[in-house]
FISE-852093 format. One record per atom (N, C-alpha, C): residue in three letters; x negated, y, z. Coordinates in steps of 0.2 Angstrom, whole numbers, plus 5000, padded with zeros to 4 digits. Each point is the difference from the previous one (the first is absolute). Last residue first. Layout:
BEGIN
AlaXYZ...
REM end
This chain:
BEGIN
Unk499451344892Unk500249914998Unk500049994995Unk499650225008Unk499549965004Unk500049925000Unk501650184995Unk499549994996Unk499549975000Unk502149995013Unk500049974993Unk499550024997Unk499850065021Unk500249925001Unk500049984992Unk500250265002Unk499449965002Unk499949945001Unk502250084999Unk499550024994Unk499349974999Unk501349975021Unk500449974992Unk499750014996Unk499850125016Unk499549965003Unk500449944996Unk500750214998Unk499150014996Unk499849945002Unk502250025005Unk500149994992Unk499250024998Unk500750005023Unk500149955000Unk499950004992Unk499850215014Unk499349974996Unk500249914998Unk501750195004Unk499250035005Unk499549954997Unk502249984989Unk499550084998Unk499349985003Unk501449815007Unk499650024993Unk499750054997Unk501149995019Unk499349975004Unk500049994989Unk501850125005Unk499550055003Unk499349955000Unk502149904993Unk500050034993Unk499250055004Unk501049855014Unk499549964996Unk499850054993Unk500250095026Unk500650004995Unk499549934996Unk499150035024Unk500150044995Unk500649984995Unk499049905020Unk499950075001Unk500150034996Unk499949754999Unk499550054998Unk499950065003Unk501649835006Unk499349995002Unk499450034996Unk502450095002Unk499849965006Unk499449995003Unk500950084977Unk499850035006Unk499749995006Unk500849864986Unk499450004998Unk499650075003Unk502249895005Unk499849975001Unk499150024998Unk501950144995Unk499950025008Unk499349945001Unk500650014977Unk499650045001Unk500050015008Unk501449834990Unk499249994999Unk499550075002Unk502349975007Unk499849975002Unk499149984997Unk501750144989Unk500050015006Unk499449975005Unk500549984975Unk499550005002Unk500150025008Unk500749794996Unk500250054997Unk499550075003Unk499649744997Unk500750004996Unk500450084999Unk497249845005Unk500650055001Unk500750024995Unk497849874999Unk500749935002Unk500450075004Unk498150044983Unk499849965005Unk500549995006Unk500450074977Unk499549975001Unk499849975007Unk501750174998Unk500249964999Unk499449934999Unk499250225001Unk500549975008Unk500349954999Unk498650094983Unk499549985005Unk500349975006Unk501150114983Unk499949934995Unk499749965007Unk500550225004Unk500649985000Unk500049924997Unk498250154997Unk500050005008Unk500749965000Unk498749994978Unk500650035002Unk500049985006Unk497749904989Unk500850015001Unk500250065006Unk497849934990Unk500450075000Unk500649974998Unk497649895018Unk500650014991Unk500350055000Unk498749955017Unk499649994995Unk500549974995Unk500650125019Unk499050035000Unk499949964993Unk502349975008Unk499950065000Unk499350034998Unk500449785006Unk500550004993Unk500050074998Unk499249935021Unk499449994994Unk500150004997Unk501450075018Unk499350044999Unk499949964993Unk501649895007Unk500350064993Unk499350045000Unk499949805012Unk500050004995Unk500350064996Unk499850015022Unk499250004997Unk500149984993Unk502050035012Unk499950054998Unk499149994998Unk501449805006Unk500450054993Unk499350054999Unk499549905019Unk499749954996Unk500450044993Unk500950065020Unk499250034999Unk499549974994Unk502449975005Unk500250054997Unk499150025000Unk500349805012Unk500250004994Unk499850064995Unk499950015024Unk499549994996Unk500249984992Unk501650095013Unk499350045001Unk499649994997Unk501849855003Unk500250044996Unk499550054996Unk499849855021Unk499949984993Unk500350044994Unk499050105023Unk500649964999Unk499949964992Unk498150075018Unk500350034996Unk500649974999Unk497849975011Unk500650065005Unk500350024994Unk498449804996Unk500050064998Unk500450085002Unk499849755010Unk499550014995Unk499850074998Unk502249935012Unk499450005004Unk499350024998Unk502149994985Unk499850055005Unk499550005006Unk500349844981Unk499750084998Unk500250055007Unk500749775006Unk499250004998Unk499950074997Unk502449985004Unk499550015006Unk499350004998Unk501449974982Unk500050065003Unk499750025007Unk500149774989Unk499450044995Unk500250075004Unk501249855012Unk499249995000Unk499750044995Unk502450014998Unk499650015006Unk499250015002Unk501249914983Unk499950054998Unk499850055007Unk499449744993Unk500450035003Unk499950084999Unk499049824982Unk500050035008Unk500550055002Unk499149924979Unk500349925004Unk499950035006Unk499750164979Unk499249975005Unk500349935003Unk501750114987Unk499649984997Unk499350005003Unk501950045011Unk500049944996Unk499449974996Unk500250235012Unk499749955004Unk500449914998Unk500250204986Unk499250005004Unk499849925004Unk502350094995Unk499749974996Unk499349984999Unk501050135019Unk500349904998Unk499649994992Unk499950235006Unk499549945005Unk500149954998Unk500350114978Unk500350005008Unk499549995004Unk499950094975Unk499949965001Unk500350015009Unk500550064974Unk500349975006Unk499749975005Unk498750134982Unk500550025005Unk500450005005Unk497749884993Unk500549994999Unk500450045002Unk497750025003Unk500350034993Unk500949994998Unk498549915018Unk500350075003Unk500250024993Unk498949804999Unk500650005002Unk500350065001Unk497649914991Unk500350075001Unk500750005000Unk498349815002Unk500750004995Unk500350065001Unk498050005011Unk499849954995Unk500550004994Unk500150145020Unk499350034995Unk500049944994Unk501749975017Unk500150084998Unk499550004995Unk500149805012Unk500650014994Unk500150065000Unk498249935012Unk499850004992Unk500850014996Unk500250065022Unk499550064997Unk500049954992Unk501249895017Unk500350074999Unk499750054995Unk499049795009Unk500549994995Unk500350064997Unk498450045018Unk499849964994Unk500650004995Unk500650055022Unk499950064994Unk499649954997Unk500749855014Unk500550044995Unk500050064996Unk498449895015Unk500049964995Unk500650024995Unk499550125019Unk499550014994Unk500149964995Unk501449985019Unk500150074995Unk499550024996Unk499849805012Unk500549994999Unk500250064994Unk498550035019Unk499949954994Unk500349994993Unk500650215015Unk499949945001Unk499449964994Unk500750275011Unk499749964994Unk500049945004Unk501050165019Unk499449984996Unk500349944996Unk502150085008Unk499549985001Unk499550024998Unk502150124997Unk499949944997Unk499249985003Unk502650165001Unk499450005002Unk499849944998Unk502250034996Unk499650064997Unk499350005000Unk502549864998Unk499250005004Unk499750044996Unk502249964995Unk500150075002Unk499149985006Unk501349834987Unk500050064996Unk499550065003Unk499749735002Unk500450035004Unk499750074997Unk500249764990Unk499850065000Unk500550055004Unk500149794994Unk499949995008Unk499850064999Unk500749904980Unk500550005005Unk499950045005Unk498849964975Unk499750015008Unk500350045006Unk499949964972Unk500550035007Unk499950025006Unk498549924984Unk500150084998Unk500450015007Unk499549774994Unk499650035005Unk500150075001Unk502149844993Unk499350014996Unk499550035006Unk502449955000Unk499949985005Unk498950004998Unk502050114988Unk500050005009Unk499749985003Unk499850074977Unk500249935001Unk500349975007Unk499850224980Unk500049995007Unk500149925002Unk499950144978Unk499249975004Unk500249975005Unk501850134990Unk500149914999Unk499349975003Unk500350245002Unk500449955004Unk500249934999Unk498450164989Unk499550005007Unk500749965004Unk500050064975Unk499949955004Unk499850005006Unk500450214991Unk500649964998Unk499849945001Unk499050185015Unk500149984995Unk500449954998Unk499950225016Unk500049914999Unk499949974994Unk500150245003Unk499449995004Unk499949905001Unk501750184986Unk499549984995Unk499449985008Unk502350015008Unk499950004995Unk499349974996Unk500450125020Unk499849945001Unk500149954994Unk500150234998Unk499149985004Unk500349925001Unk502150104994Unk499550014993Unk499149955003Unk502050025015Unk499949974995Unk499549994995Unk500150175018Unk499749935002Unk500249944994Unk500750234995Unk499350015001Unk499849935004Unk502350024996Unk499550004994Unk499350015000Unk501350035022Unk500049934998Unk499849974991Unk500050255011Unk499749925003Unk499949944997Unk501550174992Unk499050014996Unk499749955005Unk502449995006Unk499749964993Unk499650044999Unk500850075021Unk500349915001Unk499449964993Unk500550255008Unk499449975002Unk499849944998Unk502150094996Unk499450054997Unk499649965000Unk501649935013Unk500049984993Unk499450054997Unk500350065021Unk499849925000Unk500049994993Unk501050215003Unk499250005001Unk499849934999Unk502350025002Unk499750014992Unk499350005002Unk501149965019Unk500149944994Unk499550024995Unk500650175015Unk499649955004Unk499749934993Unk501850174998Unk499450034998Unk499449945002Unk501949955008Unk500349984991Unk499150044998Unk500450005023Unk499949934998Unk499950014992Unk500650185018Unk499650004994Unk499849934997Unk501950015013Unk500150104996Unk499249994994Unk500849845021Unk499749984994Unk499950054994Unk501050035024Unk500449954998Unk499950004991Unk498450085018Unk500350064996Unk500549974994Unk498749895020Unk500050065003Unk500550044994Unk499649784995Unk500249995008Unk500050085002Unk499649944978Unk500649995001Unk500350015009Unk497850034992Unk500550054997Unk500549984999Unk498449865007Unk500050075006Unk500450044995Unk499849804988Unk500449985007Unk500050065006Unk498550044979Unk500950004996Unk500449975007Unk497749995003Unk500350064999Unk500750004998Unk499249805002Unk499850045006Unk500450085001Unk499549894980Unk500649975001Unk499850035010Unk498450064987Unk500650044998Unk500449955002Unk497849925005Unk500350055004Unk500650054995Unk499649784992Unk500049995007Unk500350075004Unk499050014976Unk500749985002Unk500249995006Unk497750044999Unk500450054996Unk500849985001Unk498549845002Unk500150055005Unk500350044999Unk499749904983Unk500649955004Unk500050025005Unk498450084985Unk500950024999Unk500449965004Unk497749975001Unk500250065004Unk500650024998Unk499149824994Unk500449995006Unk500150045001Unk499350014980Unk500849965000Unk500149995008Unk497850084996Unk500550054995Unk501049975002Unk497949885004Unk500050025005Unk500650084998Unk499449814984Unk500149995005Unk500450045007Unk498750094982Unk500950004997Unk500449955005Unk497550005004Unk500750095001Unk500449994998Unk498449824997Unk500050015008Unk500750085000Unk499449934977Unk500549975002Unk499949995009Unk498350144988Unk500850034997Unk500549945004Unk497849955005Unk500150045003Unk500750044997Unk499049824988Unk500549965008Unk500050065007Unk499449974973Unk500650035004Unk500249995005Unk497949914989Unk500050075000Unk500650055001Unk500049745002Unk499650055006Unk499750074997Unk502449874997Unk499649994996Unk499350055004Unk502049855013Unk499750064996Unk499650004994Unk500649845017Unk500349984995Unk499850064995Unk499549995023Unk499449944995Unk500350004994Unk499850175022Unk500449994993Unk500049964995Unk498650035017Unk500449965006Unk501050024993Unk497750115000Unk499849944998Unk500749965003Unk499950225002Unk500150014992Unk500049934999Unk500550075024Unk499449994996Unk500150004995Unk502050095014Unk499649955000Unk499450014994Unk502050145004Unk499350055003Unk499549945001Unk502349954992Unk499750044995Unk499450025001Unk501449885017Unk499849954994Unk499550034995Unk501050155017Unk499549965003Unk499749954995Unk502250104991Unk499350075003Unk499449975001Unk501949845002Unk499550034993Unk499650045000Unk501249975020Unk499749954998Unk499650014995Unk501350185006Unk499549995004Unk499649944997Unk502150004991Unk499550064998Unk499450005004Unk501649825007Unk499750004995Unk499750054996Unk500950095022Unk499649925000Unk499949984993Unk501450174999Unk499350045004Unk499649935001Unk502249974992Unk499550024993Unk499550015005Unk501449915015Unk499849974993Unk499850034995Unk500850145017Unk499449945004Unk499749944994Unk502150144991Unk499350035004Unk499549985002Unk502149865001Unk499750014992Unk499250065002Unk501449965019Unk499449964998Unk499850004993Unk501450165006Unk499450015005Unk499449944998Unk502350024991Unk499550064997Unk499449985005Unk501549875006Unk499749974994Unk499550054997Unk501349955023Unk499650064997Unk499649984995Unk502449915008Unk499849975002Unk499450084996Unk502349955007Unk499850034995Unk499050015005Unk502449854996Unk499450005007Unk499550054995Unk502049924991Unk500250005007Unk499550005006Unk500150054974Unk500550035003Unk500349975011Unk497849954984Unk500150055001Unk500550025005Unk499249804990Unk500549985006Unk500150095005Unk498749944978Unk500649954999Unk500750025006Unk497750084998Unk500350024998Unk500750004998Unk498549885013Unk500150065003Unk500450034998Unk499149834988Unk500549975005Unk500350055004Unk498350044986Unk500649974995Unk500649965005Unk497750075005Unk500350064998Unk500849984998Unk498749845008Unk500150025003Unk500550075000Unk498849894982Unk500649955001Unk500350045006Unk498050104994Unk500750024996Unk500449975001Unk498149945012Unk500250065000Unk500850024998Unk498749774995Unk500650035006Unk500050065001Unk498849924981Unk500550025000Unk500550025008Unk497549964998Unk500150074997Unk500949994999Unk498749815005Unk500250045004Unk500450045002Unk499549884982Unk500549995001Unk500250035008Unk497949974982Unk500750055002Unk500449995003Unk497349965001Unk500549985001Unk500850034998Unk496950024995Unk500850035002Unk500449954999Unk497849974995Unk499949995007Unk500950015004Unk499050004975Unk500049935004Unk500449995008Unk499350224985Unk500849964999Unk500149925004Unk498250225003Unk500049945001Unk500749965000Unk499450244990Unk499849975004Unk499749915000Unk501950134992Unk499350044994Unk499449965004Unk502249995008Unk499949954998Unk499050004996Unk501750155009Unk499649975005Unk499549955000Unk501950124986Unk499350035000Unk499649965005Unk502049914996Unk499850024995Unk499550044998Unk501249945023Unk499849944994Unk499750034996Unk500550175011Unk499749965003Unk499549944997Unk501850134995Unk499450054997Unk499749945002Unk502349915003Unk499650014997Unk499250044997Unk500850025022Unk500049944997Unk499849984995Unk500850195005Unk499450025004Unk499849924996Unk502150044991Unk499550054998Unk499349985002Unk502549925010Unk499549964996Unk499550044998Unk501650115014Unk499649935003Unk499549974995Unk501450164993Unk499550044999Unk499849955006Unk501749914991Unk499650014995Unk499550045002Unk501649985016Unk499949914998Unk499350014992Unk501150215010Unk499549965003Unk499749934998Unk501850114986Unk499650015001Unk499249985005Unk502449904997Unk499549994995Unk499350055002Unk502450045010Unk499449935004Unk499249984995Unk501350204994Unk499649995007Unk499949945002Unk501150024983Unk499450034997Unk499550005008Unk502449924999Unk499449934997Unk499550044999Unk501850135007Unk499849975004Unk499449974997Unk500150204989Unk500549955001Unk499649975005Unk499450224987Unk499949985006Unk500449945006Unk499450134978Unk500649995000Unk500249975008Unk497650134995Unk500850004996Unk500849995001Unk498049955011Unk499950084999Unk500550024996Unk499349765000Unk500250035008Unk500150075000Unk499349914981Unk500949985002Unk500150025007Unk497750044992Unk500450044996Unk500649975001Unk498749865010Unk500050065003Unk500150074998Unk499949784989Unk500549995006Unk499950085003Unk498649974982Unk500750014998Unk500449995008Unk497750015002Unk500450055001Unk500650004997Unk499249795004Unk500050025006Unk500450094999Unk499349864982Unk500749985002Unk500250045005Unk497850014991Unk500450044996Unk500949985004Unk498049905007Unk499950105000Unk500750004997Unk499549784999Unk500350035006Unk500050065001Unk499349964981Unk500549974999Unk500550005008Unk497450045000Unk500450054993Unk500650005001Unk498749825007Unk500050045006Unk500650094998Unk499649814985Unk500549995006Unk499850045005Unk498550024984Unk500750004995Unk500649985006Unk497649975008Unk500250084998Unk500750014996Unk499149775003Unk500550045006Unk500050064998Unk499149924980Unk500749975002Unk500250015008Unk498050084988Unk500350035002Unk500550005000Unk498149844994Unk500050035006Unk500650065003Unk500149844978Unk500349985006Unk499950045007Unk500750104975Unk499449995005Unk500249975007Unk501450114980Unk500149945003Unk499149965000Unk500850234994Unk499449965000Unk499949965000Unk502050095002Unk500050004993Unk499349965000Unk501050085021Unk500049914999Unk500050004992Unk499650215011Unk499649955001Unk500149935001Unk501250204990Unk499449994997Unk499449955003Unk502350025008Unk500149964993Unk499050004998Unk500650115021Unk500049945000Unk499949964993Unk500250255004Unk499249945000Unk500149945003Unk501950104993Unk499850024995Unk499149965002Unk501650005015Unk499949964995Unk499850014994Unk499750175018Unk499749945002Unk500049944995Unk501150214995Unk499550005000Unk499649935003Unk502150025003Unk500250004995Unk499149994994Unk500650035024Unk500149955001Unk499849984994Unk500050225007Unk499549985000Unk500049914999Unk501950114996Unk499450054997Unk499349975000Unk501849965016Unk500149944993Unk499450044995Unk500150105020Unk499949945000Unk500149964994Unk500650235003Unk499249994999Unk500049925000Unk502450054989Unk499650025009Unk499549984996Unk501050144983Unk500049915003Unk499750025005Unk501950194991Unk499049975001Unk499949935002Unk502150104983Unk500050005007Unk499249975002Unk501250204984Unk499749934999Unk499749985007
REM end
């Protein structure tokens, strides 16, 4: 019985998590579904290059593993600030890859080399994209916008990762006329899909299903001028007290944080303010990122759901705008110091007890 190459193996698996995430048919995880659909064509091109290995496979190839960095780019970099990105940059590369290819046979031009330079550049990129402030993910949901900083920084590191095996697979053909390429490949496939489903999935259930038609471009949430990567922030202004005001009664008055979906952008539509401005004002204010605080105002409301009711620890996370327990127990760790099932034993269900007798 004859074996499939690893590549179409792994190709075969990819659409398989292609169908399952265009069955959702959820608008945030439509570049993820192209970003998918590029995975998937790329190893089939590279299971024919391994195989039958015809003229048009080769030209094909690069011209396909051109496109990839590109699209992660678009498609993840977007989790960000979509306003701000441009595409059409991002096609010269490939166009360029495409004419190299073209004219192979009379200028053999070092496309291994520059493909390589192209995943380590956009993998780097992302990488850096993924280690930004939790505040600087507006579209997120902000009790995931430390799972969606990784899966981020997860896809660049596969592009890194890709980078340096085409590197590799060009030193083994220079030195050992490629003897270990075919092994060289299969590791890269291996590597290629728990990646890329472990970034799906977190970016997946982290945007919300409207958080891409909210978008107006030109609303206050956007805030064009937003520069990503400022870290450091003056003394407290005026300016920043008058925006924690608003920021606090829409936590204590209208208990927003309860919403699961809730974003910066979305925060910052429903105050009339730039999303900017409400992240930099909580961090001069309070040396904290918006995420931080949100998840601070979640977990006093689970303290008091825990001290003076007897809901289900699992009733108490979704009650106050957590979606899983992952993030509600690291978040109550956080700022308790303890588990929510340890601060009930310890005393949050005597200090419920007592509250109801005394009413």
């Amino acid at each position: 019985m004859p074996a499939i190459p690893l590549p179409f193996v792994v190709a075969l698996l990819l659409a398989i998590l292609l169908i399952r995430v265009l069955l959702q048919d959820r608008t945030p995880v439509r570049p993820a579904s192209i970003f998918i659909g590029a995975c998937i064509l790329l190893v089939v091109t590279v299971g024919l290059r391994w195989t039958i290995d015809a003229r048009w496979v080769r030209f094909l190839q690069p011209v396909m593993a051109a496109l990839l960095p590109p699209i992660a780019w678009l498609c993840f970099a977007r989790l960000r600030q979509p306003s701000a990105l441009r595409s059409w940059p991002h096609v010269l590369v490939p166009v360029a890859i495409l004419i190299l290819s073209a004219l192979w046979q009379n200028w053999q031009a070092p496309i291994d080399l520059i493909l390589a330079l192209l995943f380590l550049g956009y993998g780097a990129a992302l990488v850096r994209h993924g280690q930004a402030s939790p505040d600087q993910f507006g579209s997120v949901r902000l009790s995931d916008a430390q799972g969606a900083r990784r899966a981020v920084s997860a896809i660049g590191g596969l592009l890194v990762c890709s980078g340096i095996i085409d590197l590799l697979i060009a030193a083994d053909f220079g030195s050992h006329q490629g003897s270990h390429a075919a092994a060289i490949v299969a590791a890269g496939n291996l590597l290629l899909l728990p990646i890329i489903a472990y970034a799906i999935a977190v970016i997946g259930r982290s945007v919300p299903d409207d958080e891409t038609r909210d978008r107006s471009g030109s609303g206050p949430a956007e805030d064009a001028g937003l520069r990503p990567d400022e870290a450091a922030f003056p003394a407290a202004t005026e300016d920043d007290a008058r925006i924690m005001v608003l920021v606090e009664a829409a936590m204590r008055q209208k208990a927003i944080y309860r919403d699961p979906d809730l974003t910066l952008n979305r925060l910052a539509r429903r105050l009339g303010l730039p999303s900017r401005s409400i992240s930099a004002a909580i961090n001069r204010t309070l040396g904290r990122n918006v995420p931080q605080l949100v998840n601070e105002y979640r977990v006093r409301e689970a303290m008091r759901l825990l001290g003076e009711t007897d809901l289900p620890v699992t009733d108490v996370m979704f009650e106050c705008g957590f979606q899983t327990k992952s993030n509600f127990n690291r978040e109550f760790a956080r700022v308790t110091g303890t588990t929510p099932s340890e601060y009930r034993r310890a005393g949050g269900a005597r200090a419920g007890e007592t509250s109801r007798s005394t009413a």
